[in-house]
Chimera marker file (.cmm) of the C-alpha trace (Angstrom):
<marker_set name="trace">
<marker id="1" x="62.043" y="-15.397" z="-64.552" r="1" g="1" b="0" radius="0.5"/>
<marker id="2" x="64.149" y="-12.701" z="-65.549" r="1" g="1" b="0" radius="0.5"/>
<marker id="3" x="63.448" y="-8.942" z="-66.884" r="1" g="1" b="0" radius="0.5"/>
<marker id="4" x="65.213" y="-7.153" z="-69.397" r="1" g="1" b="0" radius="0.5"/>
<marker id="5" x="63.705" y="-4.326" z="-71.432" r="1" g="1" b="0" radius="0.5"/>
<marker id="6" x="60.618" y="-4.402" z="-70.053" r="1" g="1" b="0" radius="0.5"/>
<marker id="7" x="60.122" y="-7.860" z="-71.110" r="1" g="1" b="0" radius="0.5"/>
<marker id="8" x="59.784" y="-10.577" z="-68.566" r="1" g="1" b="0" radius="0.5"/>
<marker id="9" x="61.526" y="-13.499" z="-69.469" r="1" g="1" b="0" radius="0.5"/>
<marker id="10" x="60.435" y="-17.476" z="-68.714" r="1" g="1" b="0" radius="0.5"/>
<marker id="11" x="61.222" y="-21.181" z="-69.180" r="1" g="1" b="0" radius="0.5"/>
<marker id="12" x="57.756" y="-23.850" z="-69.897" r="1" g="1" b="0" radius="0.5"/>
<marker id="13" x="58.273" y="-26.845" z="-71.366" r="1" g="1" b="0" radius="0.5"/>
<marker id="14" x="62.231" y="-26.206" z="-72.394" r="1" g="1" b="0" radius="0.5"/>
<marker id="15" x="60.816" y="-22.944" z="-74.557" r="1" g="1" b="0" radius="0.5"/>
<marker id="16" x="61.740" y="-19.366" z="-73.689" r="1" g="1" b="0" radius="0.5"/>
<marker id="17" x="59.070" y="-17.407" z="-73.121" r="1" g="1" b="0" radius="0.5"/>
<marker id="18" x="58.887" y="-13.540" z="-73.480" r="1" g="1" b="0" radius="0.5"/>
<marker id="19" x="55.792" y="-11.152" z="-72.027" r="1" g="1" b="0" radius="0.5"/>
<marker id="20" x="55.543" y="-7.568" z="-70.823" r="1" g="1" b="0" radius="0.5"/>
<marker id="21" x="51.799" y="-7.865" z="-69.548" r="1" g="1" b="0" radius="0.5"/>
<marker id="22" x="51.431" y="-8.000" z="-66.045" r="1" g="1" b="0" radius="0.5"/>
<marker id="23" x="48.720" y="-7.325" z="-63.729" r="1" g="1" b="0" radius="0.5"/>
<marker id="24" x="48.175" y="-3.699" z="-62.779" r="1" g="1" b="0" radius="0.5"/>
<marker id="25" x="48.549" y="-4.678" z="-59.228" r="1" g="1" b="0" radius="0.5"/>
<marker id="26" x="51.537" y="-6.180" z="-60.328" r="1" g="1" b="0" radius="0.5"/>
<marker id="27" x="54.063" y="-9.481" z="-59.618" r="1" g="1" b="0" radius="0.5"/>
<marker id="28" x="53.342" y="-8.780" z="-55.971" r="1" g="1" b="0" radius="0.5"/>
<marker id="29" x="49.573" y="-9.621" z="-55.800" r="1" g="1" b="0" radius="0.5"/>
<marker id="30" x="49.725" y="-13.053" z="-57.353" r="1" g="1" b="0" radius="0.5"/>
<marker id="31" x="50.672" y="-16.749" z="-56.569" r="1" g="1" b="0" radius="0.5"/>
<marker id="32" x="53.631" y="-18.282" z="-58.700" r="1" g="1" b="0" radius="0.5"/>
<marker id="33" x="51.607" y="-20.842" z="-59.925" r="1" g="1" b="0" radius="0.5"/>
<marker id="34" x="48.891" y="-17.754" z="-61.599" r="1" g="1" b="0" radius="0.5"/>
<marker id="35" x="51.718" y="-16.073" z="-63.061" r="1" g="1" b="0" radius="0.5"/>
<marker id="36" x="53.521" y="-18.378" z="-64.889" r="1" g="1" b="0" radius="0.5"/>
<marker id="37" x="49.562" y="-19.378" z="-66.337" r="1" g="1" b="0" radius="0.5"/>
<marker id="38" x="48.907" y="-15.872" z="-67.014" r="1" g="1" b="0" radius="0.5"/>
<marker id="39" x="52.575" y="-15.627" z="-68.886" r="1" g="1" b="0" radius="0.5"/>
<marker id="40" x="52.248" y="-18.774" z="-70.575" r="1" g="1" b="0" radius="0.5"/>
<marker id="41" x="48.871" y="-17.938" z="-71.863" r="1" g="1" b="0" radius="0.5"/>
<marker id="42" x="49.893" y="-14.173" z="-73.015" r="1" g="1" b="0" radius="0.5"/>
<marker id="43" x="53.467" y="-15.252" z="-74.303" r="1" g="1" b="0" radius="0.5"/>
<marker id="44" x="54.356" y="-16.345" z="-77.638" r="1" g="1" b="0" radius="0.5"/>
<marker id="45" x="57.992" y="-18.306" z="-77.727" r="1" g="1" b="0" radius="0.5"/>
<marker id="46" x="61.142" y="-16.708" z="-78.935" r="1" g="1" b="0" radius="0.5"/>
<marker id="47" x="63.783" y="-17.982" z="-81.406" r="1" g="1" b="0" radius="0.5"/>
<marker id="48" x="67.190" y="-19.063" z="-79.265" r="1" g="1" b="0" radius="0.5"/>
<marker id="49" x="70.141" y="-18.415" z="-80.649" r="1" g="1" b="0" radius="0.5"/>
<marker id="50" x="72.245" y="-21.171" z="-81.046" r="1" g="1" b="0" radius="0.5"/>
<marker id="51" x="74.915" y="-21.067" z="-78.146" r="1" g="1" b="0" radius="0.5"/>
<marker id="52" x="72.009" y="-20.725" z="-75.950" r="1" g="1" b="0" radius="0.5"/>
<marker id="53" x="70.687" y="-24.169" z="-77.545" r="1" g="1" b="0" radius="0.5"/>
<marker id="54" x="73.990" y="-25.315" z="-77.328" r="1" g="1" b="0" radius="0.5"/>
<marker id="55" x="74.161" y="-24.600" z="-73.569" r="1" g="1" b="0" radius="0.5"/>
<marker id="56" x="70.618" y="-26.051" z="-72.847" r="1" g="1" b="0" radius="0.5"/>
<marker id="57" x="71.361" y="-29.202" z="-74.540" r="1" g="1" b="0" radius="0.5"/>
<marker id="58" x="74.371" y="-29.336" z="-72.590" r="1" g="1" b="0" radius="0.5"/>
<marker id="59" x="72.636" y="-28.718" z="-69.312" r="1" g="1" b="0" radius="0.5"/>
<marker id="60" x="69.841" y="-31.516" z="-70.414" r="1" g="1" b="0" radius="0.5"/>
<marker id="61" x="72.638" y="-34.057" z="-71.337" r="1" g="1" b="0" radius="0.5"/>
<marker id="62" x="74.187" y="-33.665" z="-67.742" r="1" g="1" b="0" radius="0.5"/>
<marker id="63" x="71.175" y="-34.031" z="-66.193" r="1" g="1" b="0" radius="0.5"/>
<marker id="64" x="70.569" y="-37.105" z="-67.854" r="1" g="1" b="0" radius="0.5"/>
<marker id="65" x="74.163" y="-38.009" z="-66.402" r="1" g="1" b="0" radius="0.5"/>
<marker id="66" x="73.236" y="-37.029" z="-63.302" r="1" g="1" b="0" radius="0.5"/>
<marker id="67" x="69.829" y="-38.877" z="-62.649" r="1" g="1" b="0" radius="0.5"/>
<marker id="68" x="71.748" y="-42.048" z="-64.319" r="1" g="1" b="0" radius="0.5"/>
<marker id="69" x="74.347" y="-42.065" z="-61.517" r="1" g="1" b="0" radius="0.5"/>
<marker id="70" x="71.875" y="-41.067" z="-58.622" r="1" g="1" b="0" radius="0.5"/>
<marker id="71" x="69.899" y="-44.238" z="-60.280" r="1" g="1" b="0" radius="0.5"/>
<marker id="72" x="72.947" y="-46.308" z="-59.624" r="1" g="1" b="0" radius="0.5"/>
<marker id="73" x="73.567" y="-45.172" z="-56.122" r="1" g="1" b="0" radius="0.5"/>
<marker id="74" x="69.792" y="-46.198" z="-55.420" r="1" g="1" b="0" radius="0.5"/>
<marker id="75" x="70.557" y="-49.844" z="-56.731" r="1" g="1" b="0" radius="0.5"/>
<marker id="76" x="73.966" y="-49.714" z="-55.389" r="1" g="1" b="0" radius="0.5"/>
<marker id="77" x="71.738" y="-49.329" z="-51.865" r="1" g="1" b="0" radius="0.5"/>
<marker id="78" x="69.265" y="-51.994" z="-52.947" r="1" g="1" b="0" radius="0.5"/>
<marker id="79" x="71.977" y="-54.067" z="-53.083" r="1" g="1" b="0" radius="0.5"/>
<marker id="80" x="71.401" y="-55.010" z="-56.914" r="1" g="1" b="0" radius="0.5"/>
<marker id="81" x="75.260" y="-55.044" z="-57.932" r="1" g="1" b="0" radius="0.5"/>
<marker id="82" x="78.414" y="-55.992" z="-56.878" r="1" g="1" b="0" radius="0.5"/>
<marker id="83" x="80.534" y="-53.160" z="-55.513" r="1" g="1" b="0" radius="0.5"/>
<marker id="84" x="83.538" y="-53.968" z="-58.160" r="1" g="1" b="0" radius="0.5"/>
<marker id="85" x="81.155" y="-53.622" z="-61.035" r="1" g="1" b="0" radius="0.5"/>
<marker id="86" x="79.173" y="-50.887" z="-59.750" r="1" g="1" b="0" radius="0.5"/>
<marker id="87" x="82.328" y="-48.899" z="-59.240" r="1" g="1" b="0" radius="0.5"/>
<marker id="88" x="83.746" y="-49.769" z="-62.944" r="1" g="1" b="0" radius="0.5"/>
<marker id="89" x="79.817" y="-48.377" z="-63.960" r="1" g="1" b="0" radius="0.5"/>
<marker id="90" x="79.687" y="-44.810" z="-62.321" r="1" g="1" b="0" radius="0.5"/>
<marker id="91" x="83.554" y="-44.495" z="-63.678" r="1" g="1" b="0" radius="0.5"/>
<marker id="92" x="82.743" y="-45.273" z="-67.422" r="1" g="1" b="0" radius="0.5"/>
<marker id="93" x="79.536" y="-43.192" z="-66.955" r="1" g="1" b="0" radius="0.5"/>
<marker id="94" x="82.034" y="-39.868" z="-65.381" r="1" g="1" b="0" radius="0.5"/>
<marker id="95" x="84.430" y="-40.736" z="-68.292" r="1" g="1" b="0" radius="0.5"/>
<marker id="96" x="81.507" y="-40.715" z="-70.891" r="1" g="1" b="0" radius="0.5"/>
<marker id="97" x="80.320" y="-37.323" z="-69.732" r="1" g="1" b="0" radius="0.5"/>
<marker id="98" x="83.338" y="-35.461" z="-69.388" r="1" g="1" b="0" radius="0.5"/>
<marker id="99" x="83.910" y="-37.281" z="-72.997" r="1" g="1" b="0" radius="0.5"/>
<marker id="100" x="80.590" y="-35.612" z="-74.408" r="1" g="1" b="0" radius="0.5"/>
<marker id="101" x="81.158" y="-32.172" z="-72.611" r="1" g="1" b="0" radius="0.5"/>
<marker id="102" x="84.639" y="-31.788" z="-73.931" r="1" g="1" b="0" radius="0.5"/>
<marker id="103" x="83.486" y="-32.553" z="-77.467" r="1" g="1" b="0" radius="0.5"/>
<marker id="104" x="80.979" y="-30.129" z="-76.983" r="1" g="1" b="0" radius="0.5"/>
<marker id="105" x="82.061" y="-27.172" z="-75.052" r="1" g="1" b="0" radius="0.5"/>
<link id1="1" id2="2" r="1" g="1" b="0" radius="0.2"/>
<link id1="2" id2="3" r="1" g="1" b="0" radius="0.2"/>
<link id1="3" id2="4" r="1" g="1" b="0" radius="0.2"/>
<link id1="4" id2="5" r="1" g="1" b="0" radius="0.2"/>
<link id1="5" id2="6" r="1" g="1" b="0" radius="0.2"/>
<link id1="6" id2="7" r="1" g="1" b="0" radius="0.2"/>
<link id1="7" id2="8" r="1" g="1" b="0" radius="0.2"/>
<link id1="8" id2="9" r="1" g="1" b="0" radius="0.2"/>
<link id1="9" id2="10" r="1" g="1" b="0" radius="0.2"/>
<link id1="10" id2="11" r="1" g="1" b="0" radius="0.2"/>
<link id1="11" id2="12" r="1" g="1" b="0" radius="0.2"/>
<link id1="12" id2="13" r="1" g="1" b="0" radius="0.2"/>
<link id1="13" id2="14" r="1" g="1" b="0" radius="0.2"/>
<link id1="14" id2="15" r="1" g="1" b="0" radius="0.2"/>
<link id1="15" id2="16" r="1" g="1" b="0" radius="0.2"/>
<link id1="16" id2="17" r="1" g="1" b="0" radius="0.2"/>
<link id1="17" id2="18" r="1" g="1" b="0" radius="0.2"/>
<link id1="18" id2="19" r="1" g="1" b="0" radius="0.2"/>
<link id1="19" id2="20" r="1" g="1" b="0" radius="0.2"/>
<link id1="20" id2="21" r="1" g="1" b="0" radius="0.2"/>
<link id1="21" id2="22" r="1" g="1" b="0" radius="0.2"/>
<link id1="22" id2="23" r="1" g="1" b="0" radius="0.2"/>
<link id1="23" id2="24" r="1" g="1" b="0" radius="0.2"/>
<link id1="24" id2="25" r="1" g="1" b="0" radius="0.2"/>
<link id1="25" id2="26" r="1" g="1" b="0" radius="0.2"/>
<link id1="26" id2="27" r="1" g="1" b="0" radius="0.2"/>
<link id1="27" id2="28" r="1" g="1" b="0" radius="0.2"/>
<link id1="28" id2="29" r="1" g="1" b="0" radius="0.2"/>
<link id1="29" id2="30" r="1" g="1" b="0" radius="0.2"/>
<link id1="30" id2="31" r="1" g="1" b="0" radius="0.2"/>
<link id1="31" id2="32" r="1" g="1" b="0" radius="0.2"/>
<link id1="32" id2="33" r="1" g="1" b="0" radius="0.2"/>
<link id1="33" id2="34" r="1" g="1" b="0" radius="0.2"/>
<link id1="34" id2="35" r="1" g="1" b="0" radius="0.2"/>
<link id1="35" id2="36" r="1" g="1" b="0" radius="0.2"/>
<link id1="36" id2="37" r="1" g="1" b="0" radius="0.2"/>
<link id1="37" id2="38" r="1" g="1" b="0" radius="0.2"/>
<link id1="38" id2="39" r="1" g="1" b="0" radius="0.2"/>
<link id1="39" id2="40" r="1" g="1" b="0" radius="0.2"/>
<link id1="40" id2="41" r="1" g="1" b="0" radius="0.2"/>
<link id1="41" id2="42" r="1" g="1" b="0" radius="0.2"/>
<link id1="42" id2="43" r="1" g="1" b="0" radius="0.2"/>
<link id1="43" id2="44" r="1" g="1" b="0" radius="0.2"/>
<link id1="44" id2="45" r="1" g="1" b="0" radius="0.2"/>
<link id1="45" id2="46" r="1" g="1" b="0" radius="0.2"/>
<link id1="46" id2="47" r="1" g="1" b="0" radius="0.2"/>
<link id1="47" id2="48" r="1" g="1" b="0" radius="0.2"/>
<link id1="48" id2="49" r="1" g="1" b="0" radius="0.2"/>
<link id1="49" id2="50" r="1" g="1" b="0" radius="0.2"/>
<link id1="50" id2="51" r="1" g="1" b="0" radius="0.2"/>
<link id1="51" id2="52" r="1" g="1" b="0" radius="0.2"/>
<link id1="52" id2="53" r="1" g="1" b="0" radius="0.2"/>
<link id1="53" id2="54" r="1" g="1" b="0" radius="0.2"/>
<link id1="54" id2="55" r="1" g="1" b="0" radius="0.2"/>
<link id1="55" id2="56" r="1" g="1" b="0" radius="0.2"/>
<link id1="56" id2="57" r="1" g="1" b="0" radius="0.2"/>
<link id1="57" id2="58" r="1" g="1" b="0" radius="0.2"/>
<link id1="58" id2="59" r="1" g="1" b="0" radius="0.2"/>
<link id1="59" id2="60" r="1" g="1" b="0" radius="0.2"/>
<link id1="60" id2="61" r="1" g="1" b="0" radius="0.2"/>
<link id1="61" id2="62" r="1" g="1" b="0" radius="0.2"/>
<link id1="62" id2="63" r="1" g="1" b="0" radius="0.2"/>
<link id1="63" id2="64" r="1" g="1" b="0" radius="0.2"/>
<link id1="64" id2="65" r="1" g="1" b="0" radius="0.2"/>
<link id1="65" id2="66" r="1" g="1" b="0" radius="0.2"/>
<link id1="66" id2="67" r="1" g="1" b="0" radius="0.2"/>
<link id1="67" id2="68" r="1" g="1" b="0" radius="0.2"/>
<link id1="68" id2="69" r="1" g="1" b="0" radius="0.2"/>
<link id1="69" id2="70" r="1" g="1" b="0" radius="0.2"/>
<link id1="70" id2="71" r="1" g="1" b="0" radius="0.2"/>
<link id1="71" id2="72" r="1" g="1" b="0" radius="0.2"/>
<link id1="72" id2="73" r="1" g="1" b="0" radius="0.2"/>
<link id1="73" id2="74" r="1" g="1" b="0" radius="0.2"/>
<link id1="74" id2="75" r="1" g="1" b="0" radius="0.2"/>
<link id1="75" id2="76" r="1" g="1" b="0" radius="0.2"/>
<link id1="76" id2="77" r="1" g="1" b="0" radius="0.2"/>
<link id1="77" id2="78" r="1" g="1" b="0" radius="0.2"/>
<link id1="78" id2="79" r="1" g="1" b="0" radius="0.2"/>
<link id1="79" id2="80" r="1" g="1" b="0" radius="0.2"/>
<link id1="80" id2="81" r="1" g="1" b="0" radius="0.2"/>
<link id1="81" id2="82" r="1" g="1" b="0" radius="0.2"/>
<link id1="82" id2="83" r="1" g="1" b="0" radius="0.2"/>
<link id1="83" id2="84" r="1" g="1" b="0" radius="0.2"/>
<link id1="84" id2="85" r="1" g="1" b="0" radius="0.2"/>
<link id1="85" id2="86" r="1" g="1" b="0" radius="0.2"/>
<link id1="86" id2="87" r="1" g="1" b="0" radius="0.2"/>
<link id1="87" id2="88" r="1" g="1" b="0" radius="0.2"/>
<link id1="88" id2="89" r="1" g="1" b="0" radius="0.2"/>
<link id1="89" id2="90" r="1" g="1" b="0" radius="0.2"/>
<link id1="90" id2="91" r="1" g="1" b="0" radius="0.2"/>
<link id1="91" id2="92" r="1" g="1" b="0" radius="0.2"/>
<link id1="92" id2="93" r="1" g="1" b="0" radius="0.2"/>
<link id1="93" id2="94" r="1" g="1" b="0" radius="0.2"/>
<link id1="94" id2="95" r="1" g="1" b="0" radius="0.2"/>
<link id1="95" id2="96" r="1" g="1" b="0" radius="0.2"/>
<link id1="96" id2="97" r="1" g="1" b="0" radius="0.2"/>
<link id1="97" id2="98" r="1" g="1" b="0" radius="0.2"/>
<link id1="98" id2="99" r="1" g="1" b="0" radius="0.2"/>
<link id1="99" id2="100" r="1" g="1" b="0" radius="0.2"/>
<link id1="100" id2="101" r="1" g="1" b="0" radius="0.2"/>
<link id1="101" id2="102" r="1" g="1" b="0" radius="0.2"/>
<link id1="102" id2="103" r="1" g="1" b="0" radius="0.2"/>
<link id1="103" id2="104" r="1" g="1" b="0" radius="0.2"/>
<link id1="104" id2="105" r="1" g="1" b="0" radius="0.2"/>
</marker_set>
């Protein structure tokens, strides 16, 4: 969460949220799992502007990368591929990402 101008701002569900009600005993008082209920019910979402939707899809499209060659390494373990072709996977994967992030940035 992050405050600026007395508004208190949130990710839920890959939608900024914005909300300046808190609880008069304040942030303090409550668990992290009643605040972000108590802003998600009192917050309405806010329009991005389009860099930040740029750098969110970004982020989301190396994440995907990421859990793809984590997947691989768990197979690799398993034993599920040869080495030789398992190698020649997580390079074309690294070269398609830094591909798409080049195009991008």
């Amino acid at each position: 969460m992050i405050e600026h101008d007395g508004l208190r701002f949130f990710v839920v569900a890959g939608e900024v949220h914005a909300t300046s009600h808190m609880p008069a005993c304040g942030v303090s008082c409550l668990s992290e799992n009643v605040i972000n209920t108590l802003c998600t019910s009192l917050a309405k979402p806010i329009p991005l502007p389009a860099k930040l939707r740029l750098y969110l899809a970004l982020y989301n499209l190396n994440r995907g990368f990421e859990a793809t060659l984590l997947s691989l390494e768990r197979l690799e373990h398993l034993g599920m591929f040869r080495l030789e072709n398992l190698n020649a996977f997580k390079v074309t994967l690294e070269h398609t990402r830094a591909e798409a992030n080049e195009e991008l940035a």
